[in-house]
C-alpha positions, 0 to 999 in steps of 0.5 A: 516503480509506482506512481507514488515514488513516481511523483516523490522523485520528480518533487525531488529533482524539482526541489534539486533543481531549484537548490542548484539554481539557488547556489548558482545565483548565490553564487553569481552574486557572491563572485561580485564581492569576494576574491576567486578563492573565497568562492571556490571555497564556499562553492565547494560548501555549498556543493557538499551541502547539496550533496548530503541534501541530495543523499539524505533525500534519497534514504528517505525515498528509499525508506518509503519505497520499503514502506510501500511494498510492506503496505502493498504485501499487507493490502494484498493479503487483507485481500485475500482474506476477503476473497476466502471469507466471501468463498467460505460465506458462500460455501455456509450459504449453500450448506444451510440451504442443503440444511433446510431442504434435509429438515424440511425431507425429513419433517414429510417423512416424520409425518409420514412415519407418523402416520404409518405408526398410526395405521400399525395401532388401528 
């Protein structure tokens, strides 16, 4: 699991927690003023509020682990890309030195068979 999910979770069991202690004091509070069947009913309300609460957060962690790996999948072929195109710059950089060394041979040997012309027509 990455960092990134990582901390999307702890964020998310830490907003939890804080919704549960919510309930529970509203809860608590609400048990002051009304009857016990009253409370169980708004109770098991708030629970099932919680509980879409908690399973909507999950989709979305979901959806955003799906979302990691397709941006990881592409950075690592952007990756690759990178790593052909420096080889293949290497590989130019190498035929264009080849390249040099082949015309400057043969511009000598121009010269030279330039010369030996010249000694054919004396």
């Amino acid at each position: 699991m990455s960092k990134i999910s990582r901390k999307i979770l702890t964020v998310a069991g830490a907003l939890l927690f804080a919704m549960a202690l919510l309930i529970l004091f509203t809860t608590v509070t609400m048990a002051k003023r009304h009857n016990d069947s009253i409370m169980s009913e708004r109770a098991a309300a708030g629970l099932n509020v919680l509980k879409n609460d908690i399973n909507v957060q999950l989709e979305r962690l979901a959806e955003i682990s799906e979302q990691q790996a397709v941006i990881s999948a592409a950075v690592a072929d952007i990756s690759g890309h990178i790593e052909s195109t420096s080889a293949n710059a290497g590989r130019a950089n190498g035929l264009s030195a080849q390249s040099a060394a082949s015309c400057e041979e043969l511009s000598g040997m121009a010269g030279e068979l330039k010369r030996q012309i010249g000694q054919l027509r004396a």
